[in-house]
N, C-alpha and C positions, 0 to 999 in steps of 0.2 A: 453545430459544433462551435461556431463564432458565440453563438449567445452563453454557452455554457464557459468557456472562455473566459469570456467579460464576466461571466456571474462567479469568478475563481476568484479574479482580480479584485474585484466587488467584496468578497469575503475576506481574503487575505487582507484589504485595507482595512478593515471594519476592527480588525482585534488590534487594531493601533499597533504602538510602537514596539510593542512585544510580539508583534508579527514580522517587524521588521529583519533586513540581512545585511549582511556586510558589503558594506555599497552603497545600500539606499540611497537615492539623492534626495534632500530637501532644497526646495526652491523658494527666494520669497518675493516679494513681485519684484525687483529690479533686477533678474534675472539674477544674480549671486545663491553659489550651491556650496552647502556642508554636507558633508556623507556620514552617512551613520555605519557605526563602528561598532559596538558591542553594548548590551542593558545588562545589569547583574541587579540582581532583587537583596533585599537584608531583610529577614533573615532568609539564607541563601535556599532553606531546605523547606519554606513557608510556614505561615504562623503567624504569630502576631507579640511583639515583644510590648514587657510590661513599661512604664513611663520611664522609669531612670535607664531601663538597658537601654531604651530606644535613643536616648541624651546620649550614651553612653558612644553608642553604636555612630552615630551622627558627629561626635566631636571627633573621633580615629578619622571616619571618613575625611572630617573638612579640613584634618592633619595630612590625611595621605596625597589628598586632592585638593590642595585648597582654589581658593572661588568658583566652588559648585554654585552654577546656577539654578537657583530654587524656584520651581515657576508655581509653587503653593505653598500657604504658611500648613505649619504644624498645628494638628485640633488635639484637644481632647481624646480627640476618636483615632491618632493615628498609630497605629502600629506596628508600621514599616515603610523601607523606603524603598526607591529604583533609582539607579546612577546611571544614565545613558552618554556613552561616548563616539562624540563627533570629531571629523578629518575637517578642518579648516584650508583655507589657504596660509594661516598663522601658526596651526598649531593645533592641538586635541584641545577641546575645550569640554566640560562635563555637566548634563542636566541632569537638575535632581527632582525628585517627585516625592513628598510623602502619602502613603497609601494606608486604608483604615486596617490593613492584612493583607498578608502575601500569599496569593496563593501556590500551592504545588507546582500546577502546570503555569509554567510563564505565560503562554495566549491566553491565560483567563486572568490575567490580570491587564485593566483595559487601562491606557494611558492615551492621552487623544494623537494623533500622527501632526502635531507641532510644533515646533521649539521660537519662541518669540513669534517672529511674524514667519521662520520659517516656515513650510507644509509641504508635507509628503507629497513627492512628483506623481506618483501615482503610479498608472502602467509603466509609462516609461522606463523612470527608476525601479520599476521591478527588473527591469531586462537591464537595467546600468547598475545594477549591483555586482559588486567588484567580480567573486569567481574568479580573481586572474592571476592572484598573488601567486607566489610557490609554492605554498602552503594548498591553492586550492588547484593548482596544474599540474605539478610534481608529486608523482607517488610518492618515489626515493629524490632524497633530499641532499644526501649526504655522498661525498666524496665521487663530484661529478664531472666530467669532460663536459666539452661544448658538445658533442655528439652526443651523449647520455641525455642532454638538457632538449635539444632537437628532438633527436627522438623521441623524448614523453610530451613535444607537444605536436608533433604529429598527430597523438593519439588524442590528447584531449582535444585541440582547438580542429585538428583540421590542415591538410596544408592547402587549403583551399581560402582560409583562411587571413584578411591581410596582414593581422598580427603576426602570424607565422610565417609571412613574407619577410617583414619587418626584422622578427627574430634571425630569418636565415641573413639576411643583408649584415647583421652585428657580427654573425658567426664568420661568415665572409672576410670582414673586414673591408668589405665593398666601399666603404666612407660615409662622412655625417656631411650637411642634414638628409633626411629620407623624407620625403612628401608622399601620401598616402591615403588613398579615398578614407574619407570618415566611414568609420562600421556604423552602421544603425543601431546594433543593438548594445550598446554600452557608452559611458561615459567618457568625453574627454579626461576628465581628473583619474577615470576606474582605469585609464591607461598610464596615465602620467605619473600614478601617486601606487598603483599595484606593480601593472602588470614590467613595469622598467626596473623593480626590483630585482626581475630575472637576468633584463640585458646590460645592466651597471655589471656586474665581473666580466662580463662574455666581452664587453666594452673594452675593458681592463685589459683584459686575454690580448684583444686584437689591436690593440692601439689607439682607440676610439675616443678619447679622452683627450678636455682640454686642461690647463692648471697644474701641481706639481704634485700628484699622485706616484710619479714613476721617484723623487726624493722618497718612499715610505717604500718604495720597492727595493730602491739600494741598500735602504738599513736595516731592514727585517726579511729579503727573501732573496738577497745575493745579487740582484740588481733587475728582475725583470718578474712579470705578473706569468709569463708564459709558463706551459707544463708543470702549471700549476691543480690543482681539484680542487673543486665549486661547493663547498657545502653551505644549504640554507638553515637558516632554526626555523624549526619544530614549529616553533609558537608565532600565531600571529601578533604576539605584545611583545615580541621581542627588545632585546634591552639594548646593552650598547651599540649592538652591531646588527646587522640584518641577515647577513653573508661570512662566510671564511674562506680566502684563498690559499691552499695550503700546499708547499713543494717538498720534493720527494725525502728531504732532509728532516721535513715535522715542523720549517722555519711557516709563517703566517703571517696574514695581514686581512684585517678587519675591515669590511664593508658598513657604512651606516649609509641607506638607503634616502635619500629625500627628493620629492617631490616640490615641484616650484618652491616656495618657499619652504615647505615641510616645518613639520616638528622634528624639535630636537630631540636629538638621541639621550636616552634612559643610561644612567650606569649598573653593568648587571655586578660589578666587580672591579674595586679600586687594587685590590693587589695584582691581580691579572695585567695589569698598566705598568703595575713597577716593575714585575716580574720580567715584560718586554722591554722595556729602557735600560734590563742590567745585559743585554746585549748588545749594547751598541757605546761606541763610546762619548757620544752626546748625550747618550742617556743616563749615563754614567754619571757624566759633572750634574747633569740634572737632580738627580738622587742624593748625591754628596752635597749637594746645597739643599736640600729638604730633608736632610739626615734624624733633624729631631721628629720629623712626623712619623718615619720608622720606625724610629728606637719606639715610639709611643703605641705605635700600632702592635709591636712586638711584647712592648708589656703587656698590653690589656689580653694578648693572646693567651699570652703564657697565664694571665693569672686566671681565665677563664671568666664564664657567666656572675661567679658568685664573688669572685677577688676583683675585677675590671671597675667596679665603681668604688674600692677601697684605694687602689693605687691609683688612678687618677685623683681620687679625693685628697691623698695625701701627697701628691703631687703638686697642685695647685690651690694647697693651703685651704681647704675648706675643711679637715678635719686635719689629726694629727697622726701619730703611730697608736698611741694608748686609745686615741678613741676609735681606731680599725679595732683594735682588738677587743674591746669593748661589744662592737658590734658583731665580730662573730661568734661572741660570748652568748649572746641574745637570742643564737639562731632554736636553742632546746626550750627555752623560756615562754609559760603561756601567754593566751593574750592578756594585756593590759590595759587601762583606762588611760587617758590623755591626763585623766585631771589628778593621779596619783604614779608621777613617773617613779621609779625606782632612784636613790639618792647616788648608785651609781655612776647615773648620768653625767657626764662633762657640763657645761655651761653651753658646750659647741653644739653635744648631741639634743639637749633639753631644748634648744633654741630651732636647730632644725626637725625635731620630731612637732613640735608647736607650729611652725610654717607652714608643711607639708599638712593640707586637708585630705579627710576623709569624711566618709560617710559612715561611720561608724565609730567616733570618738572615745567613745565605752569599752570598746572591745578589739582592743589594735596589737595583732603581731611586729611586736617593736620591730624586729629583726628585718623583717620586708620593709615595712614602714620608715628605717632610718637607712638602709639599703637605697628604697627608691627616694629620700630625701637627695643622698649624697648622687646618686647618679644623675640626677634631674641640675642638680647645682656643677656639677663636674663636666655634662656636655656643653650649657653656656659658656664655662671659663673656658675651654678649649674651644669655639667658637668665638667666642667674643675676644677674648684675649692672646692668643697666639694664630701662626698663620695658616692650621692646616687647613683650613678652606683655601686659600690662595693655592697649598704647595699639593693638595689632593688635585686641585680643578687642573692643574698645569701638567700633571703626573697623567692624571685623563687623556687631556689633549693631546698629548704627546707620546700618548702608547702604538700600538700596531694597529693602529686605527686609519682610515681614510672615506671621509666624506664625500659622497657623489650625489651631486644634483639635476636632477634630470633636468634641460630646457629643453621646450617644446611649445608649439602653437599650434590653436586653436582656429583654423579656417570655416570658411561657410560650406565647403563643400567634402575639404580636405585639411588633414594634418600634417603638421610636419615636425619630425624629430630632429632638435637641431643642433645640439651633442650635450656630450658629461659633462659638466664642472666637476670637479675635484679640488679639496681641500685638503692640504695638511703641512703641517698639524693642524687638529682639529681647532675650533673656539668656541664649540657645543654647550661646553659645560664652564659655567662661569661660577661657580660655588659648590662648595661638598660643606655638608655640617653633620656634626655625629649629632644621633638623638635617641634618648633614653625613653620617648613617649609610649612606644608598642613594646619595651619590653620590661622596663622596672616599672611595678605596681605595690601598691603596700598593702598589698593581699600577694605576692607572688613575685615570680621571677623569668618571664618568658623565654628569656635567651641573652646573647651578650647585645651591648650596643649599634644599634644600627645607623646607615647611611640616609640624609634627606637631600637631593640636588636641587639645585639653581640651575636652570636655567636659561634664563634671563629675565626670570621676576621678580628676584630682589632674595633677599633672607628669607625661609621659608618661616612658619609661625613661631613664635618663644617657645622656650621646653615649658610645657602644660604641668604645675606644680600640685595637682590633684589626683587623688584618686581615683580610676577608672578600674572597669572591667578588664581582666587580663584574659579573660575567657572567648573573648570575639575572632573571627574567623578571616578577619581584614586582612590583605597581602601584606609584606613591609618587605620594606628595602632587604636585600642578603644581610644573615647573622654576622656580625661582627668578627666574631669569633673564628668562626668556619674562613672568612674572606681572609683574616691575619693568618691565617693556620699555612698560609699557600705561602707565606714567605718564606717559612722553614720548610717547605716540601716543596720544591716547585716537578711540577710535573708537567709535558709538553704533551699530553693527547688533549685534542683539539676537536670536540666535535659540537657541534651550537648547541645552546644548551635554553629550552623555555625558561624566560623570566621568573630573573622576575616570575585610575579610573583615575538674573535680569536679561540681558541682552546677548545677544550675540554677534561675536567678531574678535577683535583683537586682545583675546583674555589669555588668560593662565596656559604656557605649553606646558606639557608633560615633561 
């Protein structure tokens, strides 16, 4: 039985990283461990895309993700890629691979089990693959007691279980730190960085917490985390938040889960932020001083997918009124050549239909074309020249949000948990930029303008002033449109909702 065992193990390694699970640990020889997170293949359904889609497909990515670590150049021969995502001590960082075709079944497409000098731990890291999150303990998720939460891990873990010692000791409220024989069969990090996703509210619940968590309890849930319900998201990619604690009134307050250092929190929804700052009256003066970022976000709402880059355009002077109207004069009008624009043209319009490249200069839908001209030129002036990056990142921060960080150590024989941090208001999010790149194309019009965050690695790439494919299947930030739409309806049912991918170490967080 042993040998057949080892000949599983044996196999499972063999199809590389497309055999891998959420967990994985990679090891590289000075003992430092990344854990692997998720592989998505392009194109997703396999295949093999022709040379420009594959350019095509690969620039969205290094937009959505940028500094993908590439650990092959592209040939001739490639036509597809795989984006592997890893849990850092810093942060998600993303490896990329291009492949000559994707196949169907992911384990047949073989990627070697390394990343830099990382390499897959092998057995071990089979059995230290996470398994612990909520996602993978919790049947039901949603709208939970500390008893409900106990109970289902009864069932999965065991109370025999030290974990589920650990858990009971939070539910208790018995006190921090807890010291605790190491399990054998999983990770320090699959504890630290999954499975305290669970005991961060139950934490909350019982008073277990150090920092000023219980400030975000006074202004959004009457003053205390208690007799409150636990719900988790759905999705392991979760966005802003990890958790919702939610009391009997429908009032809330947002969990963003971190581990040691962790990566930063995702925003799944800038208005969801304002919406909770118009209850409180700090959040109030907050708003009233970022009043023009409103009004702004309320126009683009109103004017929707097809008006939103016209009223910005004419807003911040890159076109006029006569040449809005101009342009949705265009929208019945066939294609046209570049090199015989219609004398219609403004001076404005003829200047950015010329700017704006395509790959089809002979045969161009002005109306898409001078569309995604002006929205491409309208999210830089509202990045670059006013403050809504500042008054979005600060509106973030400062929502129904509360960051908890697990500390804990690592012993030789034992661990020990040795309490919550808690942050708030948040400082997660250090930059919001609108970006027109995933939805104006000058073949088409995907949706209204989207969201790119900062993290903390600076301005995210320039708006990309070329023609792409609108047809690709890449996530992107929530519709613009849809996120505006919640400031004139707000609604308060609250249940988490799925989001929302050289070297390795201290790169790009998510």
């Amino acid at each position: 039985m042993r040998d057949l065992l080892n000949l599983l193990d044996m196999l499972a390694e063999s199809t590389g990283l497309a055999g891998r699970k959420p967990g994985d640990v990679f090891r590289n020889p000075a003992g430092e461990e990344i854990v692997f997170n998720d592989l998505k293949f392009f194109p997703e359904t396999g295949g093999k895309y022709e040379p420009e889609q594959l350019e095509q497909v690969v620039q969205g990515l290094e937009q959505d993700l940028p500094e993908i670590q590439w650990q092959n150049s592209k040939s001739a021969r490639s036509g597809g890629v795989a984006i592997a995502t890893f849990n850092t001590p810093d942060g998600e960082i993303y490896i990329g691979r291009y492949l000559e075709s994707i196949k169907p079944s992911a384990t047949d497409n073989k990627i070697p089990n390394q990343v830099g000098d990382y390499r897959f731990a092998g057995k071990a890291a089979l059995k230290s693959q996470a398994g612990l999150s909520p996602q993978d303990l919790l049947t039901n998720k949603i709208d939970l007691t500390i008893p409900d939460i106990m109970t289902q891990l009864a069932e999965t873990l065991g109370t025999d279980n030290p974990l589920y010692a650990v858990a009971h000791k939070i539910a208790i409220g018995e006190g921090l730190p807890i010291t605790f024989k190491a399990p054998t069969d999983i990770s320090f990090s699959a504890f630290r960085d999954y499975f305290c996703e669970i005991l961060q509210p139950m934490a909350l619940q019982t008073g277990l917490f150090v920092g000023n968590a219980g400030e975000a309890a006074e202004a959004f849930l009457g003053g205390t985390y208690q007799d409150t319900l636990i719900s988790f998201d759905t999705s392991k990619t979760a966005g802003l938040s990890d958790s919702i604690m939610t009391n009997s009134e429908g009032k809330f307050v947002k969990v963003s889960s971190k581990g040691g250092k962790g990566a930063t929190a995702s925003a799944k929804n800038l208005v969801d932020s304002i919406n909770e700052l118009q209850q409180t009256p700090n959040g109030t003066k907050l708003l009233k001083k970022y009043s023009d970022t409103i009004n702004m976000l309320r126009d683009v709402q109103a004017a929707g997918q097809n008006g939103a880059p016209l009223v910005l355009g004419v807003r911040y002077n890159i076109i006029d009124h006569d040449d809005a109207e101009t342009i949705k004069a265009l929208r019945q009008q066939p294609p046209m050549s570049l090199k015989n624009l219609p004398k219609s043209l403004s001076p404005t319009l003829r200047k950015l239909a010329l700017e704006r490249g395509t790959n089809t200069p002979e045969n161009v839908n002005m109306y898409y074309h001078l569309m995604a001209a002006v929205a491409h030129q309208a999210a830089e002036k509202v990045n670059d020249k006013t403050n809504f990056s500042e008054a979005a990142a600060t509106i973030l921060n400062n929502g129904a949000l509360v960051q908890v960080y697990t500390k804990a150590k690592e012993g030789k024989d034992t661990w020990t948990l040795t309490n919550f941090d808690t942050v708030y208001p948040g400082d997660s999010i250090k930059g919001v930029y609108l970006s027109a790149s995933k939805t104006y194309y000058s073949t088409g019009i995907k949706g209204n303008f989207t969201f790119k965050i900062d993290k903390g690695t600076g301005k995210p790439k320039e708006e990309d002033n070329t023609e792409v494919d609108p047809n690709d299947n890449n996530e992107i930030e929530p519709n613009l449109r849809d996120v505006a739409a919640d400031i004139v309806d707000i609604k308060r049912k609250r249940e988490p909702k799925p989001e929302e991918g050289g070297g390795v170490g201290r790169t790009k967080r998510r």
